[in-house]
C-alpha positions as a Python dict, from the first residue, in 0.01 Angstrom:
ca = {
    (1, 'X'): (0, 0, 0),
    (2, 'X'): (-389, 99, 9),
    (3, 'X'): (-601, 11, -270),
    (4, 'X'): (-931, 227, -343),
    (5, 'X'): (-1086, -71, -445),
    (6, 'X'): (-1342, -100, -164),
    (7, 'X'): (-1437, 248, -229),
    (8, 'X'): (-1266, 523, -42),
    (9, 'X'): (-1460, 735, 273),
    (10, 'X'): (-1510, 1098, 89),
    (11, 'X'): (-1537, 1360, 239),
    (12, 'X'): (-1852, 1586, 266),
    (13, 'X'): (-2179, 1510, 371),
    (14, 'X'): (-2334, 1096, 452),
    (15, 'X'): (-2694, 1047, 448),
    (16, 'X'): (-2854, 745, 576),
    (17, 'X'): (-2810, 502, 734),
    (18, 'X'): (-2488, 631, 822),
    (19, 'X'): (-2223, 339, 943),
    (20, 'X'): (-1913, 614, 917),
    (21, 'X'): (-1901, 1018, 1037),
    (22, 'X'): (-2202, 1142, 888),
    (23, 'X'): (-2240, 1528, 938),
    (24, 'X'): (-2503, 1633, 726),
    (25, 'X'): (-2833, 1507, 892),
    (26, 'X'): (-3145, 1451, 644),
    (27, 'X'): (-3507, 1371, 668),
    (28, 'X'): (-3449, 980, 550),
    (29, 'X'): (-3403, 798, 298),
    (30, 'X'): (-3116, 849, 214),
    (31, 'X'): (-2778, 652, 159),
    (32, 'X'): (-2459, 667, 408),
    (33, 'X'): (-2106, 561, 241),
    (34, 'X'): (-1966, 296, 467),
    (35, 'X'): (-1567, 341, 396),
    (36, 'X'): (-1488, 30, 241),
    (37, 'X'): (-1126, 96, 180),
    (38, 'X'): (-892, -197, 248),
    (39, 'X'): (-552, -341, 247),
    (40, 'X'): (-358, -470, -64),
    (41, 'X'): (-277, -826, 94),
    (42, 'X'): (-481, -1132, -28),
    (43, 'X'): (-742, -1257, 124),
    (44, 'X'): (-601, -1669, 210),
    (45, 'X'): (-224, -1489, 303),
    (46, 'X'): (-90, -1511, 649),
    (47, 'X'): (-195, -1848, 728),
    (48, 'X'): (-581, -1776, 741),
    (49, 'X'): (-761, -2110, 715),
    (50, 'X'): (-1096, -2162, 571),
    (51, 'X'): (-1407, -2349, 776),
    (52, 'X'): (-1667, -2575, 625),
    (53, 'X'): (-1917, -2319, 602),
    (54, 'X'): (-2168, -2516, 452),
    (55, 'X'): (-2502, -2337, 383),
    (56, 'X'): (-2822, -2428, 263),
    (57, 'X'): (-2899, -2317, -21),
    (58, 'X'): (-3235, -2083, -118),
    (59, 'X'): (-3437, -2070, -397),
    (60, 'X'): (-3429, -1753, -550),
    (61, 'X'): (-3775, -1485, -432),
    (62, 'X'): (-3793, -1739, -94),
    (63, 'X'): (-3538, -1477, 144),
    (64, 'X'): (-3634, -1248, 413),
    (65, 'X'): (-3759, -855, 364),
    (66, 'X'): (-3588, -663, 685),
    (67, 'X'): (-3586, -309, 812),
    (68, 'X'): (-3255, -126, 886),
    (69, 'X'): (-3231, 116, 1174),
    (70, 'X'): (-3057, 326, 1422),
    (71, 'X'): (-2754, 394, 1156),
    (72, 'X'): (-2782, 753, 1144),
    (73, 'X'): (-2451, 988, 1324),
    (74, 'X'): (-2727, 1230, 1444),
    (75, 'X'): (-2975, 914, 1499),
    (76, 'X'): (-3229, 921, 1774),
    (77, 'X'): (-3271, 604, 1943),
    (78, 'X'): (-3631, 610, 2038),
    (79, 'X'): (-3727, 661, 1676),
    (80, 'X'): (-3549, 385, 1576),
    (81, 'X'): (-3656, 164, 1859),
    (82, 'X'): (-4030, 303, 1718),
    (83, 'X'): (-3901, 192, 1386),
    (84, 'X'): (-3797, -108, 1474),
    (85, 'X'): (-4116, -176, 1672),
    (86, 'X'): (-4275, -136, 1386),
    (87, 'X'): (-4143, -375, 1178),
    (88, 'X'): (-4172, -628, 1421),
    (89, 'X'): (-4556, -555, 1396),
    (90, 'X'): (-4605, -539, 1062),
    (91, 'X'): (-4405, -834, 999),
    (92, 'X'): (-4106, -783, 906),
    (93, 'X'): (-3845, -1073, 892),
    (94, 'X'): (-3526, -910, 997),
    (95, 'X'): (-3460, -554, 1180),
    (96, 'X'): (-3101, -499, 1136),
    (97, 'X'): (-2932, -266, 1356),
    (98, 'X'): (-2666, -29, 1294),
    (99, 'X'): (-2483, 202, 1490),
    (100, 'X'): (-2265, 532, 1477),
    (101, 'X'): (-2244, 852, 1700),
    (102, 'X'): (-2551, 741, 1925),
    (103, 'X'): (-2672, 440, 2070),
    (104, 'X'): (-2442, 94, 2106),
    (105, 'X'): (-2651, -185, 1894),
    (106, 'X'): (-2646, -416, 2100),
    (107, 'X'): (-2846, -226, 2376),
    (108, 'X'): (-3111, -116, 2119),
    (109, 'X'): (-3129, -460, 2022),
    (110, 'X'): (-3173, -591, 2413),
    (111, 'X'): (-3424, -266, 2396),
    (112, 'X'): (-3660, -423, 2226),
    (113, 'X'): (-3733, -725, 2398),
    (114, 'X'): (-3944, -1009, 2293),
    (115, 'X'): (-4043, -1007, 1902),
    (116, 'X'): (-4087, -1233, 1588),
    (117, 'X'): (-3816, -1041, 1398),
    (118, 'X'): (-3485, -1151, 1377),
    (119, 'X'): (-3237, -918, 1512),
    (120, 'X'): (-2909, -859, 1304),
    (121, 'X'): (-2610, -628, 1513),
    (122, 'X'): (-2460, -369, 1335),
    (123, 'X'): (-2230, -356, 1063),
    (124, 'X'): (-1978, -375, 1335),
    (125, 'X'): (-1625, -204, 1279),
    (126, 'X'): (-1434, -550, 1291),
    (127, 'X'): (-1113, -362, 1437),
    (128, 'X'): (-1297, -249, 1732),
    (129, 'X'): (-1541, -505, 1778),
    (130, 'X'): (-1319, -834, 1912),
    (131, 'X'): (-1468, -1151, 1868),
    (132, 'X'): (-1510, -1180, 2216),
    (133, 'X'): (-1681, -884, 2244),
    (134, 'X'): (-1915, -953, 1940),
    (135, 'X'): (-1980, -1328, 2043),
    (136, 'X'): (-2133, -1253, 2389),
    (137, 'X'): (-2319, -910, 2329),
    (138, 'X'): (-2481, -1121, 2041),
    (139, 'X'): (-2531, -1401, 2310),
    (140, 'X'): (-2664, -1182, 2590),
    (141, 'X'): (-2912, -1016, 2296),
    (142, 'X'): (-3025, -1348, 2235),
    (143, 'X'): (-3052, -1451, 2615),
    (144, 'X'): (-3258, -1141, 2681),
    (145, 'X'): (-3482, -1139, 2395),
    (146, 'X'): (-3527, -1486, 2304),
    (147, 'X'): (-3497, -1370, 1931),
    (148, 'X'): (-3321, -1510, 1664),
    (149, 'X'): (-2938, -1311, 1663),
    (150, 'X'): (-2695, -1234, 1395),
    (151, 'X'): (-2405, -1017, 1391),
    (152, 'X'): (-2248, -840, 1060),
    (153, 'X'): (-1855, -700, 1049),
    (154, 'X'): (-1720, -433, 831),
    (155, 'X'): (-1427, -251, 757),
    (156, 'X'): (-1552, 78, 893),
    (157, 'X'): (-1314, 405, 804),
    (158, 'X'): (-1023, 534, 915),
    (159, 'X'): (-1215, 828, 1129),
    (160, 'X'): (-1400, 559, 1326),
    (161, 'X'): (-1094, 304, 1379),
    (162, 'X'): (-817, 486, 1388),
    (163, 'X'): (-911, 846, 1537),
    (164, 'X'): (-1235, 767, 1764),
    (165, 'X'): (-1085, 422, 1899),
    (166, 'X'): (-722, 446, 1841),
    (167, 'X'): (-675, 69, 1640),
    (168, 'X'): (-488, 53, 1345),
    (169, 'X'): (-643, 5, 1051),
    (170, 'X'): (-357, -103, 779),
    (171, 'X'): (-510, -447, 685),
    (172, 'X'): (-859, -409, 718),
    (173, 'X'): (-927, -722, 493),
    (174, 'X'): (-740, -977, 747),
    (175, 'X'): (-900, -814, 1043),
    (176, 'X'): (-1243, -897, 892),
    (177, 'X'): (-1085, -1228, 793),
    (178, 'X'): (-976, -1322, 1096),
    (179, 'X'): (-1254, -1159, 1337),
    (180, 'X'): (-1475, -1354, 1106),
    (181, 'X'): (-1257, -1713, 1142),
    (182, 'X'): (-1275, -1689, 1557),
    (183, 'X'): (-1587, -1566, 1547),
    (184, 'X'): (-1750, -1872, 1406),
    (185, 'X'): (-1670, -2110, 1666),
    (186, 'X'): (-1763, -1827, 1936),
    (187, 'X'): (-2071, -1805, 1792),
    (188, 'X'): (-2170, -2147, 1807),
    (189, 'X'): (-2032, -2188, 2171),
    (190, 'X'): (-1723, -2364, 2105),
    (191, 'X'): (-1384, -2332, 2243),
    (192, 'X'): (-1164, -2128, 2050),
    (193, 'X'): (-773, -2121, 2037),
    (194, 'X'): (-700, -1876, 1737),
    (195, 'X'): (-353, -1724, 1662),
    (196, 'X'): (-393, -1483, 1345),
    (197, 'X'): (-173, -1210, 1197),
    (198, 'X'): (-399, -957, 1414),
    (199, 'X'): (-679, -1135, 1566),
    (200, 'X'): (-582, -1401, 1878),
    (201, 'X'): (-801, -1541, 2150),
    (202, 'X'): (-799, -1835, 2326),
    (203, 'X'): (-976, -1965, 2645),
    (204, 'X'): (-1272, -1799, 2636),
    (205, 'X'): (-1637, -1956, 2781),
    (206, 'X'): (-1929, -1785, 2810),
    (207, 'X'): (-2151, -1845, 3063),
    (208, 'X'): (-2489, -1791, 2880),
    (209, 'X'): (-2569, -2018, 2596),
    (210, 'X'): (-2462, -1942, 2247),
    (211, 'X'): (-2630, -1716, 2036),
    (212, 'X'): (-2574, -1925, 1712),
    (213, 'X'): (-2569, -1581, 1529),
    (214, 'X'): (-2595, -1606, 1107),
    (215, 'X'): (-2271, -1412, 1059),
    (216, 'X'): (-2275, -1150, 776),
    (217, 'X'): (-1997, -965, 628),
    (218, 'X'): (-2053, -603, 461),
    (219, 'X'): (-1839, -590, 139),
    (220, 'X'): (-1837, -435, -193),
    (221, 'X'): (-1532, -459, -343),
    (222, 'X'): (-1317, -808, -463),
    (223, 'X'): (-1122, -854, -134),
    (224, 'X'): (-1428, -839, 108),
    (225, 'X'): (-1622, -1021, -111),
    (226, 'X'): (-1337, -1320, -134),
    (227, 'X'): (-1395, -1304, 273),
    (228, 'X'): (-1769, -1317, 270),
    (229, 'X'): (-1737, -1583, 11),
    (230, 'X'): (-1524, -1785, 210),
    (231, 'X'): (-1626, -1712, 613),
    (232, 'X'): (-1953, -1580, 636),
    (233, 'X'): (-2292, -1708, 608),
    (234, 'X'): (-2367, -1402, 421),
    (235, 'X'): (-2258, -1108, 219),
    (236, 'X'): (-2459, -736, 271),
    (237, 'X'): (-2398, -548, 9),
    (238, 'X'): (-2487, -155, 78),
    (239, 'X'): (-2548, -41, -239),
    (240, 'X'): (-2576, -188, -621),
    (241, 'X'): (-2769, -172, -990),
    (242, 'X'): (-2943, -502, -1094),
    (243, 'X'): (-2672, -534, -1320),
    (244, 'X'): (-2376, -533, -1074),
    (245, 'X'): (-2599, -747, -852),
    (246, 'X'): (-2659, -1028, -1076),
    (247, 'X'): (-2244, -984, -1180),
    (248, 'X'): (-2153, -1028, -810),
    (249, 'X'): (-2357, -1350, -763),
    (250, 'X'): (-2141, -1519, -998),
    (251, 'X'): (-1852, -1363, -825),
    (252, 'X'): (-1965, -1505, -485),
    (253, 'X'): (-2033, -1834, -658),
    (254, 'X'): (-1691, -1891, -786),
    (255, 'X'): (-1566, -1814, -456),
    (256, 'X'): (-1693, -2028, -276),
    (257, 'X'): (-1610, -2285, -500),
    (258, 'X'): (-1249, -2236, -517),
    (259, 'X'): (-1231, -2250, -135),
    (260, 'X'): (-1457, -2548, -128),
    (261, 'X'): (-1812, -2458, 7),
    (262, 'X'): (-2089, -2675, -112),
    (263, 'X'): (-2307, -2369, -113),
    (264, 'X'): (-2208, -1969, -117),
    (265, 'X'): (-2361, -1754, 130),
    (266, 'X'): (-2601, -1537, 80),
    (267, 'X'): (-2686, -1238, -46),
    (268, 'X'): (-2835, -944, 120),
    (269, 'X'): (-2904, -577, -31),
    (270, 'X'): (-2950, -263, 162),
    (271, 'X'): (-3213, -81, -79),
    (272, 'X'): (-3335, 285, 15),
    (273, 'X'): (-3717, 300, -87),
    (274, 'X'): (-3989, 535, -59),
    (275, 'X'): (-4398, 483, -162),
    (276, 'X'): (-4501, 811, -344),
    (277, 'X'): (-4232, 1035, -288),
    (278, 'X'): (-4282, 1405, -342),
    (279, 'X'): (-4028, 1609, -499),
    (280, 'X'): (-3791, 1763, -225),
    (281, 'X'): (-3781, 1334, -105),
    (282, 'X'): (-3652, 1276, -469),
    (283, 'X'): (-3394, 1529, -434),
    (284, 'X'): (-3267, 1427, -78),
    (285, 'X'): (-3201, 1064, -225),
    (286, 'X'): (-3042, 1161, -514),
    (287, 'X'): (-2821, 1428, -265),
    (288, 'X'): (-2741, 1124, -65),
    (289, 'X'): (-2612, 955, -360),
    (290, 'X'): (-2313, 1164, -424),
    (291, 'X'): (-2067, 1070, -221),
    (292, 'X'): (-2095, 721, -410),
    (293, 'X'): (-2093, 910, -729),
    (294, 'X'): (-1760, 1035, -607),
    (295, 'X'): (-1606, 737, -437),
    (296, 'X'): (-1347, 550, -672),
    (297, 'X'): (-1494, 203, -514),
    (298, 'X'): (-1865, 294, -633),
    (299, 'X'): (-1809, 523, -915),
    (300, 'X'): (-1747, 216, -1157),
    (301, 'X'): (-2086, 76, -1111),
    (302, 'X'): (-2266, 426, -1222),
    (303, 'X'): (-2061, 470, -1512),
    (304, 'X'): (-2120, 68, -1649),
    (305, 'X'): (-2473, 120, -1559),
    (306, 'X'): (-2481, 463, -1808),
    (307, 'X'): (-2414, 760, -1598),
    (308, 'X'): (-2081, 825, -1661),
    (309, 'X'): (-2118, 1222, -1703),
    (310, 'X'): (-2264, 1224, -1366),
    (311, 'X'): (-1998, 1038, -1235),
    (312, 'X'): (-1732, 1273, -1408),
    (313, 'X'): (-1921, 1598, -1304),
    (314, 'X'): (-1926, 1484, -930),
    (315, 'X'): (-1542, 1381, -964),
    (316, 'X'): (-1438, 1709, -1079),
    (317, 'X'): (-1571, 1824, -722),
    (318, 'X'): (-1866, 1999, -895),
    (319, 'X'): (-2133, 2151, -581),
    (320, 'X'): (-2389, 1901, -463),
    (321, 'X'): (-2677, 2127, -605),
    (322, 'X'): (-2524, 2068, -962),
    (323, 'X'): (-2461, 1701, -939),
    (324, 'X'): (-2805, 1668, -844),
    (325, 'X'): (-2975, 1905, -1092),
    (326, 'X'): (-2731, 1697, -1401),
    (327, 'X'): (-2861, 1320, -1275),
    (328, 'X'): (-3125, 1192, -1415),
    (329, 'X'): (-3431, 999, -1297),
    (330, 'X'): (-3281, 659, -1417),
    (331, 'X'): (-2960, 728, -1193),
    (332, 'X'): (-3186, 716, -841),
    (333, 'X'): (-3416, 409, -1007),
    (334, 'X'): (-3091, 230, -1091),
    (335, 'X'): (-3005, 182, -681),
    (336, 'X'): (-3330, 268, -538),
    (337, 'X'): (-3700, 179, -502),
    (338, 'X'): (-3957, 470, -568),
    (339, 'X'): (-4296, 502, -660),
    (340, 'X'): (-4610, 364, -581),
    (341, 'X'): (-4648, 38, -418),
    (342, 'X'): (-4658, -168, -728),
    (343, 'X'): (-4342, 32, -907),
    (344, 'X'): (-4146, -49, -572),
    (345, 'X'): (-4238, -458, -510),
    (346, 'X'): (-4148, -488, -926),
    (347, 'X'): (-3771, -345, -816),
    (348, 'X'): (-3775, -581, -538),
    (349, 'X'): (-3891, -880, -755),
    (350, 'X'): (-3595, -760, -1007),
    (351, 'X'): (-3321, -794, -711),
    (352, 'X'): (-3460, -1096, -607),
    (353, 'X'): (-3445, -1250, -955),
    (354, 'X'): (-3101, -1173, -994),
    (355, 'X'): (-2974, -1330, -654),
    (356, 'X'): (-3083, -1139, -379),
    (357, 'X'): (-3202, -1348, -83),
    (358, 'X'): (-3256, -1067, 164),
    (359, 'X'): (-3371, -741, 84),
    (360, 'X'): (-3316, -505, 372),
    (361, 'X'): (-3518, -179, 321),
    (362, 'X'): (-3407, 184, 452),
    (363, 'X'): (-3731, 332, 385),
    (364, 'X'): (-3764, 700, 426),
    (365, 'X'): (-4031, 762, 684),
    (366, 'X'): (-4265, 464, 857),
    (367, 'X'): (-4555, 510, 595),
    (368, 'X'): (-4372, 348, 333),
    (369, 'X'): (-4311, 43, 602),
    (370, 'X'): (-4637, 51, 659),
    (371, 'X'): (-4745, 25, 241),
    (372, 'X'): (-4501, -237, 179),
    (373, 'X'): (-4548, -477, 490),
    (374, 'X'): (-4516, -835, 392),
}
């Protein structure tokens, strides 16, 4: 039986960055839904075993400040390769690299060549992406660009799985599990004999050197998170309020304890920003923010955080133009940064004081880049 737990894939109209089937395209800034829907069964069932994943631990302020790209359905590649460019310029610590309807992310990432940015690949659709697959396009990135590589997995949705590639997608969670399990050891160059419920490999060796990829899991709701918390070296979460931010870092914490980790992964946050945003910008966020309003998974966190007659008018399957005209201000502050410069690095310092290490910004036009470069 599926659970909506994750946060089903509605219908309508994704923003950016869109990971899913996007079909409304908008001028930035705004916020895609990744379908986050998963399978009832446990994470720990089916005789998946749990690494030593020990991972430093980092003081809280000291993580990186990235850049995601190239995640739009209608997404141009040389503007994100621009984009990405950038970043690397200006600074930037990580440029994180999606993909949907346009290019493949791990040729963008070879695209850019040489750079001081780290390079994290995708969210990847873990059903479609092998571990195989995954461990040498993140190893022939690495080989080509001589950057530092990770790779992230996700769920994905149904319409990308099931009716672009043809895979199943019934237990979503243990394909993430166990992509993430043989990916570890494929990652790090070792040999790999791995028998899961619906991941197996065995024999591979790549001929290029290992890309030693930081391995990142995309998750939102309890099941994803109990994988991140147990297999990855971090967890990205897409979307979230301060509040639900510093609630999850607990979560993760008492995770990773229970499986025995000495230290629980990290924590990175997508977070849509824009410096000075006129009007029409303000109202292209908030648009972007509706499918979340109406997605069981997400919905929760807006109504704890106060909106809960937003939330209600957009699950009724009011229009777009009246969710957007009913929200106010506080509802696009509560998952966003906008404003000047200084109103934007104060919602950064409040993620990071909660337990964000990574901030990964999907900033709404290369301006704002520019005004918040480390």
């Amino acid at each position: 039986m599926q659970q909506e737990q994750e946060g089903a894939d509605p219908e309508g109209s994704l923003g950016v960055p869109d990971l899913t089937v996007g079909a409304r395209a908008v001028g930035g800034g705004g916020l895609g839904v990744p379908d986050l829907t998963v399978g009832a069964r446990a994470v720990g069932s089916g005789g998946l075993g749990v690494p030593d994943l020990t991972v430093g631990a980092r003081a809280v302020g000291s993580g990186g400040l990235g850049v995601l790209v190239g995640a739009r359905a209608d997404g141009d590649p040389v503007a994100a390769w621009e984009m990405a460019r950038l970043a690397d310029r200006l600074g930037y610590t990580e440029i994180m690299i999606g993909e949907a309807t346009g290019h493949d992310a791990f040729a963008l990432g070879t695209a850019l060549g040489e750079g001081t940015a780290k390079l994290c690949l995708g969210p990847l659709p873990a059903a479609v992406r092998d571990p195989v697959t995954t461990a040498r396009g993140a190893a022939t990135v690495t080989a080509l660009t001589g950057r530092a590589t990770g790779v992230a997995l996700a769920a994905s949705t149904s319409t990308v799985v099931e009716d672009w590639h043809g895979r199943s997608r019934s237990d979503a969670v243990t394909i993430v599990a166990e992509s993430a399990q043989a990916l570890r050891g494929l990652l790090a160059g070792e040999p790999v004999d791995y028998s899961g419920a619906l991941v197996r490999t065995k024999g591979f060796e790549g001929a290029l050197p290992p890309s030693h990829a930081e391995l990142s899991v995309l998750a939102f709701g309890a099941e994803l998170t109990e994988v991140a918390a147990a297999r990855a070296d971090r967890l990205i979460l897409p979307i979230g309020t301060v509040e639900h931010v510093s609630r999850l870092r607990a979560r993760v914490q008492a995770a990773s304890e229970r499986v025995g980790r000495a230290s629980a992964p990290k924590i990175a946050l997508w977070l849509p920003v824009a410096v000075e945003p006129d009007a029409e910008m303000r109202r292209t966020m908030l648009r972007d923010l509706v499918p979340y309003l109406r997605s069981a998974g997400f919905s929760g966190m807006f109504s704890e955080a106060g909106f809960g007659e937003v939330v209600r008018l957009a699950r009724s399957g009011a229009h777009v133009r009246s969710v957007v005209a009913a929200a106010p201000p506080e509802l696009l502050a509560s998952v966003t940064a906008v404003g000047d410069v200084a109103a934007v690095r104060a919602v950064l310092g409040e993620f990071r004081a909660v337990g964000v290490d990574d901030v990964i910004l999907v900033p709404d036009r290369p301006e704002t880049l520019e005004a918040l470069a480390p």
